[in-house]
N, C-alpha and C positions, 0 to 999 in steps of 0.2 A: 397344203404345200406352202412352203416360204420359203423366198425369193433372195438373195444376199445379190446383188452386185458385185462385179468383178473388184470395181472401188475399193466399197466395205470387206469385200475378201480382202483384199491386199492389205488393209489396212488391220483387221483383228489378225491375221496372221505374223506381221510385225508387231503387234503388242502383244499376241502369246507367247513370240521368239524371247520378247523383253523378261519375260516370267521367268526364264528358265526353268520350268516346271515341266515335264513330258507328259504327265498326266491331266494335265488342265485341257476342256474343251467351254465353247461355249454356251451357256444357259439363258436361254430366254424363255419369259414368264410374262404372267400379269398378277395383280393383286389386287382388292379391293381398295379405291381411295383418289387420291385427286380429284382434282375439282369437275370434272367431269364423267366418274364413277370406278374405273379402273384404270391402272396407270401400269406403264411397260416396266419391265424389267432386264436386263443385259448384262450377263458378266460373265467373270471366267468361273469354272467349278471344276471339282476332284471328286465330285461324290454323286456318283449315280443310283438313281432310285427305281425299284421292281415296275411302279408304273409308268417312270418316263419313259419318253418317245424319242427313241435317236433317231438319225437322220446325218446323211453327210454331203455338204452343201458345198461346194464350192472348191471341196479338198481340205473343208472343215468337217470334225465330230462340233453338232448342233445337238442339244437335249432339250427338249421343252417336257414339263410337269403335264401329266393326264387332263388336268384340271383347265390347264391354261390353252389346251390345243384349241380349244372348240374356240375361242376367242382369235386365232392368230393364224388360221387358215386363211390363206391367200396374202399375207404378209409380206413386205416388200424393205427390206432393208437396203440403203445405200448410205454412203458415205463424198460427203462435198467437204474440196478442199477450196479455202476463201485462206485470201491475204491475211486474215485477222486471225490463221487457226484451221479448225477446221471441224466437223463434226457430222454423228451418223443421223441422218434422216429415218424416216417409216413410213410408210404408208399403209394402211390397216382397210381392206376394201368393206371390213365387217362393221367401222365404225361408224355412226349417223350423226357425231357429233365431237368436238376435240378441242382442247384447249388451246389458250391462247400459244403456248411454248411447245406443242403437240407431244408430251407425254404423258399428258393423259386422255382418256376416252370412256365412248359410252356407244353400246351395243342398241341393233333395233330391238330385243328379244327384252334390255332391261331395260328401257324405254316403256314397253307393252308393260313388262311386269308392276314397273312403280306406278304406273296410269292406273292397275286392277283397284277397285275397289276395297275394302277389309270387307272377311266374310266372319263374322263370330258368331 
């Protein structure tokens, strides 16, 4: 399950309004890379796929990729607004470790993995 604050609601739904697009919802993902092994993903999309995962959050359509679920279970999105601006937070309860600018991460499971020895 993942978590959006009322914040972060309020705020991707004023920048869907800004698309003018009806068909756009929001996609979140992961990918392999950043400096601490997989790094988040967030935007708007139009194109849904046989094995994404919908989900409606907040009074949002949320789509995450098959792939990306097992990473983002228990996921916590907000949104803080600072004098300087403002931007979305995350909190990842799956992650053991995270970068300095926290968009990217690393799982206990690849943690295990890279420690396995090579077996040839």
């Amino acid at each position: 399950m993942i978590t959006i604050s009322d914040s972060a609601s309020d705020k991707i739904k004023e920048m869907l309004a800004e698309q003018q697009l009806p068909n756009l919802f929001l996609r979140i993902g992961v990918k392999e890379g950043g400096c601490s092994g997989f790094s988040y993903g967030m935007g708007f999309d139009d194109d849904q796929k046989v094995e994404d995962k919908v989900m409606e959050l907040q009074g949002l359509k949320v789509v995450v990729d098959g792939d990306s679920l097992k990473y983002l279970n228990g996921l916590e999105i907000d949104y803080k607004d600072s004098g300087m601006g403002g931007g979305f937070t995350i909190h990842n309860p799956n992650a053991i470790a995270t970068c300095g600018c926290g968009s990217s991460f690393r799982t206990r499971e690849e943690d295990a993995a890279a420690a396995q020895p090579c077996e040839d």
